[in-house]
C-alpha distance (Angstrom), angle and dihedral (degrees) to the residues before:
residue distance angle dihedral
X1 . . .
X2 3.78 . .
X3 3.62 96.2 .
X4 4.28 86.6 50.3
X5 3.89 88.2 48.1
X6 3.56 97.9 50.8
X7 4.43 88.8 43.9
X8 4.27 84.4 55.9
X9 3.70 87.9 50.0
X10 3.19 96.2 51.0
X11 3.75 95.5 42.6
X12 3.78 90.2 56.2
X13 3.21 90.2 52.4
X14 3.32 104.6 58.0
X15 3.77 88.8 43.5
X16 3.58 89.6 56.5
X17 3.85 85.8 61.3
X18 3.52 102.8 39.5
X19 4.33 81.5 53.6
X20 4.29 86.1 49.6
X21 3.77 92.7 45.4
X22 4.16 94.8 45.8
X23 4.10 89.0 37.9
X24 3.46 113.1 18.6
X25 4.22 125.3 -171.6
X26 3.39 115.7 -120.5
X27 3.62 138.6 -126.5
X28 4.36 98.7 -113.9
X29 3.79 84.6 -149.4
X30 3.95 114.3 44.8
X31 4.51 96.9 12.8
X32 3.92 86.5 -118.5
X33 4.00 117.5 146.3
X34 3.93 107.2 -104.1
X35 3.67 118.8 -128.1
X36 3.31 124.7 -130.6
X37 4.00 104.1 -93.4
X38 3.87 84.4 48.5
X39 4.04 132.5 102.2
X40 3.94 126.9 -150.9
X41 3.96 87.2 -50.6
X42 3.84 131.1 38.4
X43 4.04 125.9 -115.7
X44 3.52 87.1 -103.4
X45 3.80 106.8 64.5
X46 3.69 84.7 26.2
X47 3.75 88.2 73.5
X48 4.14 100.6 18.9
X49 3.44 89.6 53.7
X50 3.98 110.5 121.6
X51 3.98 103.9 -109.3
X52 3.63 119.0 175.4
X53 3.80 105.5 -139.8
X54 4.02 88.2 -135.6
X55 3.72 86.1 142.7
X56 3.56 92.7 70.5
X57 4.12 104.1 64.3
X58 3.59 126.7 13.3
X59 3.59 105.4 -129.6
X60 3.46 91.3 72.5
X61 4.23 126.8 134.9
X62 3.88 100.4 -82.5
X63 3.80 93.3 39.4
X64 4.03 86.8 55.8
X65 3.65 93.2 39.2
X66 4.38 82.7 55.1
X67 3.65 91.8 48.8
X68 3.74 112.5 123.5
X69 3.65 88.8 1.0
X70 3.24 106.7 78.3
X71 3.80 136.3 7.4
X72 3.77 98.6 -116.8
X73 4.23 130.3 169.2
X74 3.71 94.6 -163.7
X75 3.79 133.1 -1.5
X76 3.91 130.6 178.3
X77 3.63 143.4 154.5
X78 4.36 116.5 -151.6
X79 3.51 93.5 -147.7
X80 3.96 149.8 46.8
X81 3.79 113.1 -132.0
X82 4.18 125.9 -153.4
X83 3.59 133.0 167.8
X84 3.69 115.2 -95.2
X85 4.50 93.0 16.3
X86 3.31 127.9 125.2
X87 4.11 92.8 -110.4
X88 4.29 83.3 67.9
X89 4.08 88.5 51.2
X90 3.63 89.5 56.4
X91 3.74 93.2 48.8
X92 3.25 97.0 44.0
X93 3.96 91.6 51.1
X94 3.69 78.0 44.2
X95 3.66 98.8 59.1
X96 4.01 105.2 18.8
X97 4.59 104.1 26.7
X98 3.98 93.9 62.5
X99 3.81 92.5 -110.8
X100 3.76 109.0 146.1
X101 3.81 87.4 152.3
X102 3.83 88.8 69.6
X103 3.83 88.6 54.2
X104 3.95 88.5 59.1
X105 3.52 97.4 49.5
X106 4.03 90.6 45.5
X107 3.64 84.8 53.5
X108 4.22 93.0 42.5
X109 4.59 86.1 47.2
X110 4.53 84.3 44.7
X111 4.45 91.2 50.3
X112 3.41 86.1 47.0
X113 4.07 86.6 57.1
X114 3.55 91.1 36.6
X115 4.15 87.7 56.0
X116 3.67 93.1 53.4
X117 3.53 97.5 41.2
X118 3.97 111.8 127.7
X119 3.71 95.3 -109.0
X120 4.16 124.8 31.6
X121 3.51 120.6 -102.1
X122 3.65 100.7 -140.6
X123 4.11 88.9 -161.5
X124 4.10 115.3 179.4
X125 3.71 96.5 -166.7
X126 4.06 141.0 -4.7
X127 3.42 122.9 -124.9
X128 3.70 128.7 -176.4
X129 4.08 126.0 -147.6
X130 3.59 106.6 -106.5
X131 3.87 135.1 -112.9
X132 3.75 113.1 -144.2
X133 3.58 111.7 -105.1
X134 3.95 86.6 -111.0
X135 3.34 95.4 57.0
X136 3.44 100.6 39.8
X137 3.58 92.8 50.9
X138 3.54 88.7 61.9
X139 3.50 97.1 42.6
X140 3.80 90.0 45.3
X141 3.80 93.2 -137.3
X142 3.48 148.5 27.5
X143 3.83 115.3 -105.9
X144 3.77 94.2 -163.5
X145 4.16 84.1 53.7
X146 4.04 91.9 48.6
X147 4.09 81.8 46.5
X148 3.69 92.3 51.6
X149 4.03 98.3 48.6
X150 3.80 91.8 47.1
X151 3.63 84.7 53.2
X152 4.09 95.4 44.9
X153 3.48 87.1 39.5
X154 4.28 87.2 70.9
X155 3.38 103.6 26.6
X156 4.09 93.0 45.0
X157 3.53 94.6 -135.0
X158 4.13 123.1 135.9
X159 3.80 118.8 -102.7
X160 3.76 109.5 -136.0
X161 3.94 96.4 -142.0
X162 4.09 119.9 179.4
X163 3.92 98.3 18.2
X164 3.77 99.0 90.7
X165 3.59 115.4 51.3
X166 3.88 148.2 -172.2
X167 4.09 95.7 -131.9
X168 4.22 89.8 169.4
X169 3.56 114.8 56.1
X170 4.41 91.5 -142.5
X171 3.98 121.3 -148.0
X172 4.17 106.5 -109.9
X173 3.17 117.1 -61.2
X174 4.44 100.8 -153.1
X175 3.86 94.6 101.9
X176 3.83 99.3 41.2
X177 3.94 130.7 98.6
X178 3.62 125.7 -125.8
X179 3.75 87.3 -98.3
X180 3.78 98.0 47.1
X181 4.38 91.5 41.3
X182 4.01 87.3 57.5
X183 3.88 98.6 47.7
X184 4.20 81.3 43.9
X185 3.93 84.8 53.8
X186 3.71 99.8 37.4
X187 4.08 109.2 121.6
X188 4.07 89.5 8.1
X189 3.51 102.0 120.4
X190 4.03 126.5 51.6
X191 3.78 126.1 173.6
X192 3.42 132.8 -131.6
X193 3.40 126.9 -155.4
X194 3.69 89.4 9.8
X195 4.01 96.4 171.6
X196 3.84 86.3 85.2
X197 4.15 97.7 72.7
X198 3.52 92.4 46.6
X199 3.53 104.7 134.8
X200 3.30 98.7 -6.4
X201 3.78 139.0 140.1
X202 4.00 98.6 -128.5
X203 3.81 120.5 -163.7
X204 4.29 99.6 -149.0
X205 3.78 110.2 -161.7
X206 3.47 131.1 -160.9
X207 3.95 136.4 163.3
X208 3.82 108.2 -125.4
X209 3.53 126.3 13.3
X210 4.04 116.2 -145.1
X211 3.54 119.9 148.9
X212 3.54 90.3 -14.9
X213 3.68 88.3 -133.3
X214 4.14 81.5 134.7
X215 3.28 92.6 58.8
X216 3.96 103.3 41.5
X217 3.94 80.8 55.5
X218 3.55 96.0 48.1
X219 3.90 87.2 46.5
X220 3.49 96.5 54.8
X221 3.68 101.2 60.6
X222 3.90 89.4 42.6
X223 3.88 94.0 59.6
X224 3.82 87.8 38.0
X225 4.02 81.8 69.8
X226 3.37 101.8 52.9
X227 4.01 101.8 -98.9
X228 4.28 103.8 163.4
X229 3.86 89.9 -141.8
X230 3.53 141.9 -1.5
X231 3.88 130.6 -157.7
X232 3.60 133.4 -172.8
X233 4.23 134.4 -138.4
X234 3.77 121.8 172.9
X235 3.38 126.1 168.0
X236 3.56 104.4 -128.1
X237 4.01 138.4 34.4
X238 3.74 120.0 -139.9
X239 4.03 103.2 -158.7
């Protein structure tokens, strides 16, 4: 029975191989096939890719770009973003391939920033900036949402999902300035059951940073309902 055991092992095994050689996963940020020990993106770009070290002093790029915008205790972004990198493949596969698993493990790779950043983040809840329900039916998921778990998921913090919301489904926001984005965004997002964040420190989430016209919108209706503090993570940087 052993000897049968270890034969089925063995064959499934191979089989498993034969199915990684024929089809092989690929790497979501340089296209390479995956080995086996490997998840969504290989060791290589996994450490190679360009990260920005904004967790590691607060006057850092987003945190200026925030200034005067929005009251803020911390604000950060793990990676740079440019046209044609790999850090745009693995948003678009993000955003466009149906890969919410990617989103969690960006979120898991941005905690583990978050954990070693110079000061602690002492964060009551996580919440993500919201699709509208349009879109994300579509889409079939929120990548900001997959984000946020992957980051709850190491720091053990709740994620406040369904109590800020995209009420305005806005026309694209790609060719816009930072002045024309936030008058696009104005009166977007609503809360419901707002009582929750009161006095809170709320962790708001987001994919890529721009403008952060997104953000400053989000922001405003969060310290409209009495949050204490707010901070910001995103997982890329558009300079």
């Amino acid at each position: 029975m052993l000897l049968y055991n270890g034969s089925m092992q063995q064959l499934q095994s191979l089989a498993a191989d034969l199915f990684q050689l024929l089809f092989p996963k690929l790497c979501n940020a340089c296209g390479q096939p995956l080995v086996r020990s490997e998840r969504l993106m290989c060791l290589n770009c996994r450490y190679d890719l360009p990260y920005t070290d904004f967790h590691t002093y607060a006057d850092n790029p987003v945190a200026r770009q925030l200034w005067g915008r929005i009251p803020c205790e911390n604000a950060m972004a793990m990676l740079y973003f440019k046209k044609g990198g790999r850090v745009q493949q693995i948003m678009h596969n993000l955003k466009y391939k149906g890969q919410p698993a990617l989103g969690y493990l960006l979120g898991e790779l941005l905690a583990e920033r978050i954990l070693s950043s110079s000061e602690a983040w002492q964060i009551d809840l996580i919440m993500p900036v919201p699709l509208h329900k349009k879109r994300e039916r579509l889409r079939g998921y929120n990548q900001s949402l997959c984000i946020a778990e992957g980051v709850g998921s190491i720091l053990q913090i709740p994620v406040c999902k369904g109590v800020l919301l995209k009420s305005k489904a806005t026309s694209s926001q790609t060719k816009k300035g930072r002045m024309s984005r936030y008058e696009n965004l104005k009166s977007a997002f609503i809360l419901k059951h707002a009582e929750v964040l009161k006095g809170k420190h709320i962790l708001l989430v987001d994919d890529v940073i721009t403008t952060g016209a997104t953000l400053e919108a989000c922001a405003s209706v969060l310290h409209a309902a009495g949050i204490r503090y707010l901070s910001i993570a995103a997982i890329a940087y558009a300079e």
